[in-house]
C-alpha positions as CSV (number, residue, x, y, z in Angstrom):
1,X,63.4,46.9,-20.2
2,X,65.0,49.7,-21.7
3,X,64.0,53.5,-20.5
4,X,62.5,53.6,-24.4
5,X,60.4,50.9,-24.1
6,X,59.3,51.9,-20.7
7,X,58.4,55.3,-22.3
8,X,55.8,53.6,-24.5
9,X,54.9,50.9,-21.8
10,X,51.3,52.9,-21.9
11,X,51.1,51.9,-25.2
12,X,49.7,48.8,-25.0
13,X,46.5,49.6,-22.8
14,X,45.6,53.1,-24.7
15,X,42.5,52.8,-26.4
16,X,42.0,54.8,-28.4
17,X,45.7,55.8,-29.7
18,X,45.8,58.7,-31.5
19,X,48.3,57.9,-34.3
20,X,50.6,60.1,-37.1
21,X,52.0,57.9,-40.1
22,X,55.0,60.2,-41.2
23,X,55.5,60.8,-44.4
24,X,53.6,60.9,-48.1
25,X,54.4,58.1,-50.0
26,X,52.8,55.0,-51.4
27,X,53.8,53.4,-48.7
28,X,52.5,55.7,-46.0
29,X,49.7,55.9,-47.9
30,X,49.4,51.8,-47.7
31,X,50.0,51.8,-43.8
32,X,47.6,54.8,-43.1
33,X,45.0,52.6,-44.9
34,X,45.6,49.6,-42.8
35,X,46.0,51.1,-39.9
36,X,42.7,53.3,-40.4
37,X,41.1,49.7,-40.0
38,X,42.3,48.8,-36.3
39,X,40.0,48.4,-34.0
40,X,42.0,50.5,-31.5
41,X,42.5,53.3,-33.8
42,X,41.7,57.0,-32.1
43,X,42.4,60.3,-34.6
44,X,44.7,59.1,-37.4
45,X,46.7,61.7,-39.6
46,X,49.2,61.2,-42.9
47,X,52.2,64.3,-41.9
48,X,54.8,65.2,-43.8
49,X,58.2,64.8,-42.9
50,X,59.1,68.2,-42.5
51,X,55.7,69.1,-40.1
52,X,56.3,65.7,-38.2
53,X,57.7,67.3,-34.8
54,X,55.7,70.2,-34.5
55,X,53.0,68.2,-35.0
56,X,53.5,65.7,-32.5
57,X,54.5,68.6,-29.8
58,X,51.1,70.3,-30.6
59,X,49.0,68.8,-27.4
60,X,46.1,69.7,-29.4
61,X,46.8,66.5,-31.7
62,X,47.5,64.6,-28.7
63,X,49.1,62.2,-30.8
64,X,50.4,58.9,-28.9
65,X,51.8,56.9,-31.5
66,X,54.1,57.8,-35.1
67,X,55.1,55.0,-37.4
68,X,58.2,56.5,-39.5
69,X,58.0,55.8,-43.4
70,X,60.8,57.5,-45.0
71,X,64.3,56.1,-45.0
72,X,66.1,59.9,-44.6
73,X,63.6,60.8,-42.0
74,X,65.0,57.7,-39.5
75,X,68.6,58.2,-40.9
76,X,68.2,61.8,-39.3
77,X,66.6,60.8,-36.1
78,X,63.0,61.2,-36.3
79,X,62.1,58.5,-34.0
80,X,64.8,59.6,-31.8
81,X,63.4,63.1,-31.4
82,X,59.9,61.9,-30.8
83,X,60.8,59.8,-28.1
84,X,62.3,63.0,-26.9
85,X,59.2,64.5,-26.9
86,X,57.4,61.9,-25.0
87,X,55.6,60.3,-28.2
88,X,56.6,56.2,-28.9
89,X,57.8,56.3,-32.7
90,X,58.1,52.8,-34.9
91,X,61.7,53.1,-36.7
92,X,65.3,52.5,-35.2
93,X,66.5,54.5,-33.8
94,X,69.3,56.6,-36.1
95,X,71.9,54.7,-34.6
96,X,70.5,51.4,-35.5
97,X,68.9,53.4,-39.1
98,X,72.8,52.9,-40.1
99,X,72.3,49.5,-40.8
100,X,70.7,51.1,-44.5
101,X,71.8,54.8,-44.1
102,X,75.9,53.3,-44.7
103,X,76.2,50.4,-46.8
104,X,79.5,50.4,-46.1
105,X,78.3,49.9,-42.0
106,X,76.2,47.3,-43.4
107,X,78.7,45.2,-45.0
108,X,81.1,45.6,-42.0
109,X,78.1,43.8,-39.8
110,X,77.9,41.3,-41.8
111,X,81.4,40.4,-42.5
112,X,82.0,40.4,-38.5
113,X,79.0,38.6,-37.8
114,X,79.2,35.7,-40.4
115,X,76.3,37.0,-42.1
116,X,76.2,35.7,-45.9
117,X,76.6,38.2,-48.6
118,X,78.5,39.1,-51.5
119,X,82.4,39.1,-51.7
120,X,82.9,43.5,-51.5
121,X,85.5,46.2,-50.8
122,X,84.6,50.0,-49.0
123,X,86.8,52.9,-50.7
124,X,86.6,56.9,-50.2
125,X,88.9,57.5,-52.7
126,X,88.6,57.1,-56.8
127,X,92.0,55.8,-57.4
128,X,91.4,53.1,-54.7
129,X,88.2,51.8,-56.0
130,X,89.5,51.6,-59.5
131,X,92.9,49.6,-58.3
132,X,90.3,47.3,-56.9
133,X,88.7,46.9,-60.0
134,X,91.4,46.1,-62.0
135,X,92.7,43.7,-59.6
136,X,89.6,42.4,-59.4
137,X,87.8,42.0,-63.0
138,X,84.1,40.6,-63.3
139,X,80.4,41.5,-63.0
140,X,80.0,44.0,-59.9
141,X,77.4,46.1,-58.4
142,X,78.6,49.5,-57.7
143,X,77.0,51.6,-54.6
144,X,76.7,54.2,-53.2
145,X,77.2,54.0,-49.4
146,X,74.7,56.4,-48.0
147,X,71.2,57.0,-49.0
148,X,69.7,57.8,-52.9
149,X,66.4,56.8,-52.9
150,X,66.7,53.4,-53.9
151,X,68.5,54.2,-56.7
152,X,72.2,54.4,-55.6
153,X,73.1,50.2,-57.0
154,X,74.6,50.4,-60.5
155,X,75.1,47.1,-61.9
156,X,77.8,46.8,-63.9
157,X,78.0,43.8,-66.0
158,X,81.4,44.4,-67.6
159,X,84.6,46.2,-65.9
160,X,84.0,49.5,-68.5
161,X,80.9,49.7,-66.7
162,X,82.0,49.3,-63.2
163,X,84.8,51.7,-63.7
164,X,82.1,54.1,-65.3
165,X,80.1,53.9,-61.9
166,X,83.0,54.7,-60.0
167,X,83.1,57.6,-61.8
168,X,79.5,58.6,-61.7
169,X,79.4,58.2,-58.1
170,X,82.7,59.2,-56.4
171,X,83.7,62.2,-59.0
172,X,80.6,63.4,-61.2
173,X,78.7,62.7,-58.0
174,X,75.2,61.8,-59.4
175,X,73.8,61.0,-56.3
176,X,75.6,63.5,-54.1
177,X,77.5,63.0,-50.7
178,X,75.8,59.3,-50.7
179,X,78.5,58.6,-53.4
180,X,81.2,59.9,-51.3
181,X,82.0,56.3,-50.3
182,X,80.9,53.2,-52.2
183,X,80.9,49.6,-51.9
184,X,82.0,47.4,-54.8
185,X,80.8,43.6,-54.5
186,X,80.7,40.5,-56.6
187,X,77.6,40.5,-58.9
188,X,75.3,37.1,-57.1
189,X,72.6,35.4,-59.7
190,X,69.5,34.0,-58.7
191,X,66.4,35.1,-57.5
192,X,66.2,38.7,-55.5
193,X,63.2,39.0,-53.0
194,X,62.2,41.2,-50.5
195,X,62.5,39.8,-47.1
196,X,60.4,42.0,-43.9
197,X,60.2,41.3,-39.9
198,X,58.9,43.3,-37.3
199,X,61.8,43.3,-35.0
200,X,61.7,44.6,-30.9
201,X,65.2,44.6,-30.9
202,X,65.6,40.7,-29.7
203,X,62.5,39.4,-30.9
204,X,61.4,39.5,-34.8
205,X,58.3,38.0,-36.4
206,X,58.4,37.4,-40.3
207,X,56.6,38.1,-43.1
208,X,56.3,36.6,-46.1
209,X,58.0,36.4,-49.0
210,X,57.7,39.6,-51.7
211,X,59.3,40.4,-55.1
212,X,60.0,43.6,-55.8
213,X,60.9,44.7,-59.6
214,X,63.2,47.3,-59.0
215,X,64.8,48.2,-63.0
216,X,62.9,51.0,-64.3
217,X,62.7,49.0,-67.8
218,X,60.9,45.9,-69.2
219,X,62.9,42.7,-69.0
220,X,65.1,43.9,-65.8
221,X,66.7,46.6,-68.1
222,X,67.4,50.3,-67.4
223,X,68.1,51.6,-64.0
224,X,67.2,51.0,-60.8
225,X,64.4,52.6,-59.1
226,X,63.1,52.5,-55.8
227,X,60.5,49.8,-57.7
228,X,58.4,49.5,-60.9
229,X,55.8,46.4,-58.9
230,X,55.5,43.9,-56.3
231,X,53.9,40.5,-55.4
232,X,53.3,37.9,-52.6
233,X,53.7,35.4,-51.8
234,X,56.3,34.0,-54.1
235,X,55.8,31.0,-56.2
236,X,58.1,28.7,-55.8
237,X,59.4,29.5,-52.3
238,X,57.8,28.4,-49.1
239,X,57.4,29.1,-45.2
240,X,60.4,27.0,-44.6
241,X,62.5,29.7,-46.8
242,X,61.2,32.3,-45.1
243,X,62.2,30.5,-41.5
244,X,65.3,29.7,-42.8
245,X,66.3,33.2,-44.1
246,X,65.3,34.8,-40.7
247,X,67.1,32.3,-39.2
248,X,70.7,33.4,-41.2
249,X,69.7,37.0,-41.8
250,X,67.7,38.7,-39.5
251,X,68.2,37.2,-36.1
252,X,72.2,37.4,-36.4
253,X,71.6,41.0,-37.4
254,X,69.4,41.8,-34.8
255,X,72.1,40.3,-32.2
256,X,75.0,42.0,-33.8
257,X,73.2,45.5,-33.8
258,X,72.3,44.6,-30.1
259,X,76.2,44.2,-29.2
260,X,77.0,47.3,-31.1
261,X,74.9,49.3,-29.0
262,X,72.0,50.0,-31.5
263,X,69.1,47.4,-31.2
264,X,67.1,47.9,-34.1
265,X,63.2,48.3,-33.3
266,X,61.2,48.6,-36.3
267,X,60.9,46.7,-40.0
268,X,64.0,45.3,-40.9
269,X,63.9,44.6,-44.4
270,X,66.7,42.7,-46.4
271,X,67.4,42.2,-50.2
272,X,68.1,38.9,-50.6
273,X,69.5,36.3,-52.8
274,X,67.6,33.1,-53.3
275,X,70.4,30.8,-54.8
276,X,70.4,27.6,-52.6
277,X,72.2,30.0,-50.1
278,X,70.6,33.1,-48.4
279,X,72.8,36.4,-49.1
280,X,72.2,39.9,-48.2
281,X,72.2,42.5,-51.0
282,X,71.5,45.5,-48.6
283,X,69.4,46.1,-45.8
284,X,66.6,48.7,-45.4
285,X,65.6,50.2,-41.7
286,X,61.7,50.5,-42.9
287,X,59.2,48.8,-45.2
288,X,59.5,48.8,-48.6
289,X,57.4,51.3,-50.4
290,X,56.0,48.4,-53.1
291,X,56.2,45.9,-50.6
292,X,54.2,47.4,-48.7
293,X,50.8,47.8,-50.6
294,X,51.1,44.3,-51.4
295,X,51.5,43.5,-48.0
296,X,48.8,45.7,-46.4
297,X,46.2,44.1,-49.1
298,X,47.3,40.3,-48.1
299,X,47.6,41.5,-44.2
300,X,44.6,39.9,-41.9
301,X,45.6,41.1,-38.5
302,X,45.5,44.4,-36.9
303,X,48.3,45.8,-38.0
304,X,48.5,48.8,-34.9
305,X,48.7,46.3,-32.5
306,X,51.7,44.7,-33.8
307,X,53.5,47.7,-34.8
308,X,52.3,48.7,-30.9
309,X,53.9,44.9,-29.7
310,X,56.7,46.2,-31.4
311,X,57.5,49.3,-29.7
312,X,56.4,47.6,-26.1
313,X,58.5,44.7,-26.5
314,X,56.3,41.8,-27.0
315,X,56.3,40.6,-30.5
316,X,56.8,36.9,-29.0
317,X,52.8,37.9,-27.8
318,X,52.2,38.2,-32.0
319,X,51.1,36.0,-34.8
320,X,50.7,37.9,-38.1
321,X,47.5,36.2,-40.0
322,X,47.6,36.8,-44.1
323,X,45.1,35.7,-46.9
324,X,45.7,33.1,-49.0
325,X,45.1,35.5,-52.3
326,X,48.2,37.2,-54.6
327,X,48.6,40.3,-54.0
328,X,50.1,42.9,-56.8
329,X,51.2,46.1,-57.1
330,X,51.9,47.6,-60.1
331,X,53.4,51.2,-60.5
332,X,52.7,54.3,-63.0
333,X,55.5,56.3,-63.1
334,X,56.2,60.1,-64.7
335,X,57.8,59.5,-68.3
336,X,61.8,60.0,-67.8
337,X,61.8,58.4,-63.9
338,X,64.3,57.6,-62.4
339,X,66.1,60.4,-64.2
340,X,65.0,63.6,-64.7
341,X,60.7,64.2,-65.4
342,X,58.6,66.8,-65.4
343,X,55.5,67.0,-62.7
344,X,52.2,69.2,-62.8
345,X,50.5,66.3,-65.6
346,X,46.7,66.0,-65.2
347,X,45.5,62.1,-64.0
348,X,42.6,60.8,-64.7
349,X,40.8,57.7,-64.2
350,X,41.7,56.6,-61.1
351,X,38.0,56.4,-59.7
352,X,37.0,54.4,-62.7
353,X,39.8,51.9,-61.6
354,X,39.0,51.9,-57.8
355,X,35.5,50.8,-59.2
356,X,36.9,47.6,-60.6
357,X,36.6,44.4,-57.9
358,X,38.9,44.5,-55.7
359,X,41.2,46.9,-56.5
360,X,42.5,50.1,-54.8
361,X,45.0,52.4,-55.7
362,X,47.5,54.3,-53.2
363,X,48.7,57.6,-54.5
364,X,52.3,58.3,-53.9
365,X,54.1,60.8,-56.4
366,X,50.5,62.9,-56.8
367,X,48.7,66.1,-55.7
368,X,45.6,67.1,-55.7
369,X,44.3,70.7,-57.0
370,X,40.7,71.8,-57.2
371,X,39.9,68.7,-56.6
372,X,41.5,67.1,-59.5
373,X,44.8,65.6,-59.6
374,X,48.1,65.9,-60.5
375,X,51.9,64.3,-61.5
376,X,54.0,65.2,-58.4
377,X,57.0,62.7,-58.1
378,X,58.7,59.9,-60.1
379,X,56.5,57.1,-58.9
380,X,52.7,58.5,-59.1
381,X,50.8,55.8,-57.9
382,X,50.4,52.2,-57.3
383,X,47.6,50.2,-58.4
384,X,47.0,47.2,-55.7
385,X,44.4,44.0,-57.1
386,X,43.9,40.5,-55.7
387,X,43.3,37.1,-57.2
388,X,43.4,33.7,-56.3
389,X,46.0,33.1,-58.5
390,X,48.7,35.4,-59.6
391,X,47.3,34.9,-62.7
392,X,44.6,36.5,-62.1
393,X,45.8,39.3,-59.7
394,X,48.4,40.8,-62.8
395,X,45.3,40.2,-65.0
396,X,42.6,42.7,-62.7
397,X,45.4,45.0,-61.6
398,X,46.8,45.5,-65.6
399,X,43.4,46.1,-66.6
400,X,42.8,48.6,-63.8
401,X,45.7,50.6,-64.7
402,X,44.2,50.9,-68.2
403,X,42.1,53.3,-66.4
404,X,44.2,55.6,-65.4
405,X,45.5,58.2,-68.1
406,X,48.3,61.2,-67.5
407,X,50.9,62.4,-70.5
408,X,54.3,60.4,-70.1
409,X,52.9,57.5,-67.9
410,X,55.3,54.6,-67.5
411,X,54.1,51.0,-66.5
412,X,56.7,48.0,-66.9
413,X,54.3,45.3,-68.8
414,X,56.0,42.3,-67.5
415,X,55.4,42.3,-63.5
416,X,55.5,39.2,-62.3
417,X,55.8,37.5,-65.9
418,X,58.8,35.2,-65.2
419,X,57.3,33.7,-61.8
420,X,53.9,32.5,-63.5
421,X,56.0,29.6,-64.9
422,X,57.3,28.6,-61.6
């Protein structure tokens, strides 16, 4: 056992364990809810990323457990500098975090390790990447290699478009240094869906199927956002898909991060391709922030004490136990997201949809003033519903969102409209 999971060894007889879910999101928002609900829970506290460490070094908080949200938080080493200061953190490690923090590292795993994915090429330089384009015509996707909020995947449907993104990433430099090296790949069709497992570092355990809509516009137009709505399960795909994909994706991943010296301990979570074959689009070191309030809502088992089997080593002690019932999750985003969009908007309504049956509504992008609340972010909230049929979740969950009201609000009308035919 390694000297980290011997650190949190203590772990799995605390009761109770005083616990921090770091950052503010919708989906720390989602996990502090679940977790609120263990019965093993001690003091439980929602902490910004940038109050994380001196909050866990406080021994007045006495905090003995973090679970990591954000995706540049583990990319920088947050779980790495707990540990260092005696407090178990769920999240890899930022070695492992490479795995999503470098698309380009990504790719290079999977093309040693026989993992499937799309056809790509890595280039630092603008010249390079546009030779490889015009040797290369065809539908791409365009990336940037390191980190932009979900929203550095341009798809380029025609070679104007792809040498455009090129462009946009490597010399206007919308995204930043996370443009400073991209990843061109083959454009795959079929079905994209969200696949999440708890992983030790040899062991995983696998959820279920989501879908994320991730375009900002109706119809899977626009740009991409870090996503507009979720569901789960999936119609259409079963446990045996799920199996099968960890089987391909996840557990040769796991292995190959192993050899390279980072074993990845956390939520690996990988973009798929349904097409009859199981390819990666891109790998994420954390849960997904829509995924994850549809997954907390469907979730029937303590969810501390597997994130705690995680950290100790001992998800083959685990079975993850999930209702029956659709889950949804439908966002409300500030007019103008993912570009550009003004914050400060007054919201209202949101009691009057929590009061609807079964519904419940996880704030992300908001802050509250005077006790009233307020636009703060691109994605504002997430309204969550249930129903025995997907049906019948998109039904209760549109007609909560009628509820809520604030000037510019954005809400894709067609989540989950193409898989009620399936």
């Amino acid at each position: 056992m390694s000297e980290f999971y011997a650190e949190a060894g203590h772990l799995v007889d605390q009761e109770p364990v005083n616990t921090m879910v770091v950052g503010g999101g919708g989906r720390e928002q989602a996990l502090y809810w679940k977790l609120a609900q263990s019965a093993r829970i001690g003091d439980l506290h929602l902490v910004p990323v940038a109050d994380a460490l001196a909050f866990a070094a406080d021994p007045e908080n006495n905090i003995h457990f973090a679970v990591i949200g954000p995706d540049d938080a583990l990319a920088d080493g947050m779980v790495d500098k707990l540990t260092g200061l005696g407090v178990p953190a769920f999240g890899p490690s930022k070695k492992a975090a490479q795995i999503e923090a470098s698309k380009a590292f990504a790719k290079q795993v999977m093309d040693e390790n026989g993992i499937p994915t799309a056809q790509f090429g890595t280039f630092t330089d603008p010249a390079a990447a546009h030779a490889h384009l015009e040797a290369n015509p065809g539908p791409k996707y365009v990336k940037a290699s390191g980190l932009a909020l979900g929203k550095g995947a341009l798809e380029c449907l025609d070679d104007a478009a792809a040498h455009t993104a090129v462009d946009d990433l490597m010399v206007r430099r919308i995204f930043g240094e996370a443009g400073d090296e991209v990843v061109i790949e083959d454009y795959l069709q079929g079905r994209e869906l969200s696949l999440h497992a708890l992983a030790d570092g040899q062991n995983y355990l696998m959820f279920q199927l989501a879908a994320d809509h991730k375009k900002a516009l109706e119809g899977n137009k626009g740009l991409n956002t870090g996503g507009m709505g979720t569901l789960s399960p999936v119609p259409g795909f079963s446990e045996a898909d799920v199996t099968e994909a960890g089987l391909v994706v996840v557990k040769p991943t796991l292995a190959a991060l192993e050899r390279a010296g980072a074993p990845f301990q956390g939520l690996l979570y990988p973009g798929v391709i349904f097409n009859g074959l199981h390819r990666v689009l891109e790998f994420n070191g954390r849960f997904g922030d829509t995924e994850t309030q549809t997954y907390m809502r469907r979730l029937d088992s303590d969810l501390l004490e597997a994130l705690i089997a995680t950290v100790t080593h001992r998800l083959d002690k685990v079975k993850l136990d999930w209702s029956d019932k659709f889950a949804v999750c439908i966002v409300a985003a500030s007019g103008g997201y993912p570009g550009s969009y003004e914050k400060g908007k007054r919201i209202t309504g949101v009691d009057r949809a929590e009061a609807k049956p079964g519904i419940k509504v996880f704030l992300a992008g908001a802050a509250e003033q005077n006790g009233e609340l307020f636009t703060n972010g691109g994605r504002v909230l997430g309204v969550t519903a249930m129903g025995d049929t997907l049906a019948e979740a998109l039904d209760a969950g549109y007609g909560a969102m009628e509820e809520i009201q604030f000037e510019g609000k954005h809400v894709r009308g067609d989540i989950g409209q193409t898989f009620l035919t399936v």
